[in-house]
KEMIFI-932199 format. One record per residue (C-alpha): x, y, z. Coordinates in steps of 0.25 Angstrom, whole numbers, plus 5000, padded with zeros to 4 digits. Example, Ala and Ser with C-alpha at 12.3 -4.5 7.8 and 13.67 -1.06 7.14 Angstrom:
! residues 2
<site c1="5049" c2="4982" c3="5031"/>
<site c1="5055" c2="4996" c3="5029"/>
This chain:
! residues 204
<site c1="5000" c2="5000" c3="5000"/>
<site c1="5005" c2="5013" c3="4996"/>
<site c1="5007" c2="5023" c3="5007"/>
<site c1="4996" c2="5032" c3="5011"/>
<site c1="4998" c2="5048" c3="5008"/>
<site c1="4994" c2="5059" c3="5013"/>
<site c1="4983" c2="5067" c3="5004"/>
<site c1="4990" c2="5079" c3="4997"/>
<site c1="4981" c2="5093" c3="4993"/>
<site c1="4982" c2="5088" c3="4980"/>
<site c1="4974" c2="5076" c3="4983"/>
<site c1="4962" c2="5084" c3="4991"/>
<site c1="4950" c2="5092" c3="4981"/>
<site c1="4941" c2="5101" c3="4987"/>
<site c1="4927" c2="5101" c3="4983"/>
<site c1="4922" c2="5116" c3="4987"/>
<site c1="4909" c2="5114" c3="4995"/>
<site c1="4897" c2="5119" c3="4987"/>
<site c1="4890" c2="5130" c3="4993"/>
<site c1="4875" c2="5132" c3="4992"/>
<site c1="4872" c2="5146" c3="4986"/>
<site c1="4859" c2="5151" c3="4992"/>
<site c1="4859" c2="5162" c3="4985"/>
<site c1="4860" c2="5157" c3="4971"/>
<site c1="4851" c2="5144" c3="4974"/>
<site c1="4839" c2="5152" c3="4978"/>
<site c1="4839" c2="5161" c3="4968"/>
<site c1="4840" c2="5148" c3="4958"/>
<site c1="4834" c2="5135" c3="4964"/>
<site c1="4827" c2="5134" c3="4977"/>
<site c1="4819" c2="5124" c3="4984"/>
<site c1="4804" c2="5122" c3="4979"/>
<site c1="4795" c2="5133" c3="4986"/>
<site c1="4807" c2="5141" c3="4989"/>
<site c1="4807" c2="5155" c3="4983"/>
<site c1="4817" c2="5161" c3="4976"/>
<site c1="4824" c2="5173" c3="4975"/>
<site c1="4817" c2="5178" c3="4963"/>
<site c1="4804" c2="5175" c3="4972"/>
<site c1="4809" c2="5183" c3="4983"/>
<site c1="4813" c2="5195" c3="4976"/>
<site c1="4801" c2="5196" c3="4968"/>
<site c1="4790" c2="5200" c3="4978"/>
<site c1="4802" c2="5213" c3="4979"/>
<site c1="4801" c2="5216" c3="4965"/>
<site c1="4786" c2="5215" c3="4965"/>
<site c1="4786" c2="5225" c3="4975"/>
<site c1="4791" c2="5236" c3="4967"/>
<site c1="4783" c2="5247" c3="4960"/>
<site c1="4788" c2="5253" c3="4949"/>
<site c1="4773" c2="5260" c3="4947"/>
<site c1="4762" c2="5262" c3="4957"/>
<site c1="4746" c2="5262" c3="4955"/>
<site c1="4738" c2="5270" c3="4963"/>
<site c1="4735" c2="5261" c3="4973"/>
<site c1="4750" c2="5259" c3="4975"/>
<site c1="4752" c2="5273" c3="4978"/>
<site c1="4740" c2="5274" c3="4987"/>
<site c1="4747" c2="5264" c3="4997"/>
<site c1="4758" c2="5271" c3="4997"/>
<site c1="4751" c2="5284" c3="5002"/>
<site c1="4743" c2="5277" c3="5010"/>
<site c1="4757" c2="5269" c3="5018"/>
<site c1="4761" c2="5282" c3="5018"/>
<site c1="4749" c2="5287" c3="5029"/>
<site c1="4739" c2="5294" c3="5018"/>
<site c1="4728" c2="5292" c3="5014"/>
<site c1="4723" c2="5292" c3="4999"/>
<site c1="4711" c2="5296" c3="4989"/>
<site c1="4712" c2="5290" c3="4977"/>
<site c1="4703" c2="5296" c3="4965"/>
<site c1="4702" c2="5291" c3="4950"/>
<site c1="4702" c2="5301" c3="4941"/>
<site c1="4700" c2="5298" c3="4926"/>
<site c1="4707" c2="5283" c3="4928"/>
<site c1="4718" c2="5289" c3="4938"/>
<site c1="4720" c2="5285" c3="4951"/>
<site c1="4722" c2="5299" c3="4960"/>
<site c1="4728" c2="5298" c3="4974"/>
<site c1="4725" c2="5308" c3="4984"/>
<site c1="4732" c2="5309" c3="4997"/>
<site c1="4736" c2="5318" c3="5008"/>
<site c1="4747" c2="5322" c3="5018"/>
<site c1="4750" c2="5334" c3="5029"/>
<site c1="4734" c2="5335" c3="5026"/>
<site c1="4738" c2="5340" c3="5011"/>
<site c1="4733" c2="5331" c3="5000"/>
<site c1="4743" c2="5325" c3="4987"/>
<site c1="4739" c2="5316" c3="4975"/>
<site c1="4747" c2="5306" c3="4967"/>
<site c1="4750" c2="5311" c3="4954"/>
<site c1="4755" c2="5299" c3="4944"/>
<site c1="4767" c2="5299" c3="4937"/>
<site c1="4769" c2="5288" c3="4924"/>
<site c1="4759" c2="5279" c3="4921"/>
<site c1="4763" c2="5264" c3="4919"/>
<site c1="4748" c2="5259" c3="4918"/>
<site c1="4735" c2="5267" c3="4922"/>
<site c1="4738" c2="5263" c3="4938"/>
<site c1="4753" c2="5262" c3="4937"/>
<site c1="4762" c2="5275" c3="4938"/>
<site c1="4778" c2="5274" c3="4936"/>
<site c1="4778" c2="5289" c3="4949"/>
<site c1="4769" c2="5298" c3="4954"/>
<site c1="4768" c2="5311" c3="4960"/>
<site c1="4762" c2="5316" c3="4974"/>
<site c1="4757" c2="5329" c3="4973"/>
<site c1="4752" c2="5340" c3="4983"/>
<site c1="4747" c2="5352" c3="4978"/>
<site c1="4745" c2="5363" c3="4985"/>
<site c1="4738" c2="5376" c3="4983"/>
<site c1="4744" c2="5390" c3="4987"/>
<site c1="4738" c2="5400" c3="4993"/>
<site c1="4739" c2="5414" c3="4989"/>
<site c1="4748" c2="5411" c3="4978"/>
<site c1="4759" c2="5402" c3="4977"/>
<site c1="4771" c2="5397" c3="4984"/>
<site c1="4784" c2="5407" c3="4985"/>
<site c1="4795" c2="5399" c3="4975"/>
<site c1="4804" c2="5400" c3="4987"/>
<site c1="4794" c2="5388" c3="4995"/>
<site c1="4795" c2="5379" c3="4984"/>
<site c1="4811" c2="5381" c3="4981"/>
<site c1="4813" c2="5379" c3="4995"/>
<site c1="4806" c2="5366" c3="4996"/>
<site c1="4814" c2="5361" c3="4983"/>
<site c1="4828" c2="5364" c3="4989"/>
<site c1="4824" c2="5358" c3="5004"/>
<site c1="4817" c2="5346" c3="5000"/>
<site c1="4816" c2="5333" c3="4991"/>
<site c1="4808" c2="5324" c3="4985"/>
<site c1="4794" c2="5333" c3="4983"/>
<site c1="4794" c2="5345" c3="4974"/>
<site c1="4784" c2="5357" c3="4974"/>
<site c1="4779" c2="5365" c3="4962"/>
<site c1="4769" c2="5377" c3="4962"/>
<site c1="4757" c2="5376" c3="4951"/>
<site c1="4749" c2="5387" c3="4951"/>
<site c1="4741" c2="5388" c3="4966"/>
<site c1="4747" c2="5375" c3="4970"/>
<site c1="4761" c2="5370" c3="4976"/>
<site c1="4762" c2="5356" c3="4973"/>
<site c1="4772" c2="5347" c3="4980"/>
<site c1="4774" c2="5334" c3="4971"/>
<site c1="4785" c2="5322" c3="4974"/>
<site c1="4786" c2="5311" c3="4963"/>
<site c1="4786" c2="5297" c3="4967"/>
<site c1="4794" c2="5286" c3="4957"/>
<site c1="4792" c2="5270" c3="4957"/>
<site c1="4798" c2="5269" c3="4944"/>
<site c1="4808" c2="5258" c3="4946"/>
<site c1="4802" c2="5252" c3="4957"/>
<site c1="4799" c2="5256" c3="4971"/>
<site c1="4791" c2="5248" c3="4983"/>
<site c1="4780" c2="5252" c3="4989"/>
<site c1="4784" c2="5256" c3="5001"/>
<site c1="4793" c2="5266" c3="4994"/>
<site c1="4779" c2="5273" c3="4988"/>
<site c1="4774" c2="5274" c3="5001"/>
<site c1="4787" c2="5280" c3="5006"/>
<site c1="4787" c2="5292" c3="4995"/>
<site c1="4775" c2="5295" c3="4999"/>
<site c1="4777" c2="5296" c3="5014"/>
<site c1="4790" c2="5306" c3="5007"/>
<site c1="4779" c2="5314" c3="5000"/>
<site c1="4770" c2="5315" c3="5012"/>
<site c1="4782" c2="5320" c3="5020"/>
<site c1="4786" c2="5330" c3="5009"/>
<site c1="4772" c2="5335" c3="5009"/>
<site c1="4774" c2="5338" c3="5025"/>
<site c1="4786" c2="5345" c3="5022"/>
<site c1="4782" c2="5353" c3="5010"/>
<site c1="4771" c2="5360" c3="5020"/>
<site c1="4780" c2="5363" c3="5031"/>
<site c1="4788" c2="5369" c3="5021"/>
<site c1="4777" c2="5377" c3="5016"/>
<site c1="4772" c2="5383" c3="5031"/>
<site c1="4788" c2="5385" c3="5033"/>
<site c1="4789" c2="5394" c3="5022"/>
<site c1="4779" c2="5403" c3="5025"/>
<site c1="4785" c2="5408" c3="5039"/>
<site c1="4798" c2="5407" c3="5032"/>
<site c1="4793" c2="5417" c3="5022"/>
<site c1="4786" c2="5425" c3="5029"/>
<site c1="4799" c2="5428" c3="5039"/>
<site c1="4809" c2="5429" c3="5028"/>
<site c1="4798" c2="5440" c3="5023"/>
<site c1="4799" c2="5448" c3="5035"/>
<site c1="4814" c2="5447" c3="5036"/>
<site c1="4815" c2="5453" c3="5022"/>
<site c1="4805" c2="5463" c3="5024"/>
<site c1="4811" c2="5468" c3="5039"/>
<site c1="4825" c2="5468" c3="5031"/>
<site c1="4818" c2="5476" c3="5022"/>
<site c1="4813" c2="5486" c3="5033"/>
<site c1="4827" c2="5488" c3="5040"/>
<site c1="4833" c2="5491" c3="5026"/>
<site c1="4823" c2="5501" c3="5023"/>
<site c1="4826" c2="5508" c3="5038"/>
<site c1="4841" c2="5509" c3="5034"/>
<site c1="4840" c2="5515" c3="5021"/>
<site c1="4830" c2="5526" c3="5029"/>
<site c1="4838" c2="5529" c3="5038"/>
<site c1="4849" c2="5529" c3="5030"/>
């Protein structure tokens, strides 16, 4: 019998050991009643709105605390709302189907009185604040914000642009009473630097 040896490296293979690749499998073979990845993900996908029907938009202001009227008028859905105790519509944007709108615009008109608006008011709300615009139409100021779903957007994001509009509209108010008491004490300033410069070219 020849003598026995010692096994060299040389005479040892390795065999790597397989391992199980969860994420590839699932997402390619699974057991039977198991979902798969493409199950799971599609509920998110469905979720998404890349138009919204009236109905859809109604929600949303309703998540959002108000309350809504809505009023057909010749085959269009109107929405009718209110916040601060000041009513806003829904104006639609682009039309995908007679229910179905791409954006849509809430808008709160509001009439002047005596007149309209110094441009100073409107200026200053464009350079302090986002996201809402104002524009003056005759006897009416008119704050509007534009919402988008374009693209895709989930409802819970409706529901938070219109809890944003809802704030802007507070803060457009306020900035309206401010500007009064504002004005009026710049007024006075200007017309008591007036007086005093009237009182040193008499005496002089």
């Amino acid at each position: 019998m020849p003598p026995s040896r010692k096994p060299t490296e040389s005479d040892i293979s390795f065999v790597p050991e397989r391992k199980h690749n969860t994420m590839n499998t699932t997402a390619t073979t699974t057991e039977a009643g198991e979902p798969t990845a493409a199950d799971i993900a599609a509920p998110t996908a469905l979720d998404m709105l890349d138009a919204v029907t009236p109905d859809q938009v109604s929600d949303a202001i309703k998540a959002a605390g108000g309350a809504v009227t809505a009023i057909e008028q010749d085959g269009v859905v109107r929405l009718h709302s209110a916040s601060h105790g000041i009513g806003f519509q829904v104006l639609w944007g682009n039309a995908v189907t007679t229910t179905q709108y791409t954006d849509f615009t809430l808008s709160c008109p509001l009439r002047v009185q005596g007149g309209t608006l110094p441009e100073a008011v409107l200026a200053a709300w464009h350079r302090s604040k986002r996201f809402a615009r104002v524009a003056q139409h005759g006897d009416f100021v008119v704050l509007e914000m534009d919402v988008v779903v374009a693209g895709g957007v989930s409802p819970a994001y409706l529901a938070f642009a219109v809890r944003l509009w809802m704030q802007m509209m507070g803060e457009f108010f306020l900035h309206l009473r401010n500007y009064g008491p504002a004005a009026e004490t710049r007024g006075d300033a200007a017309n008591a630097e007036g007086a005093a410069v009237q009182g040193v070219s008499a005496a002089a």
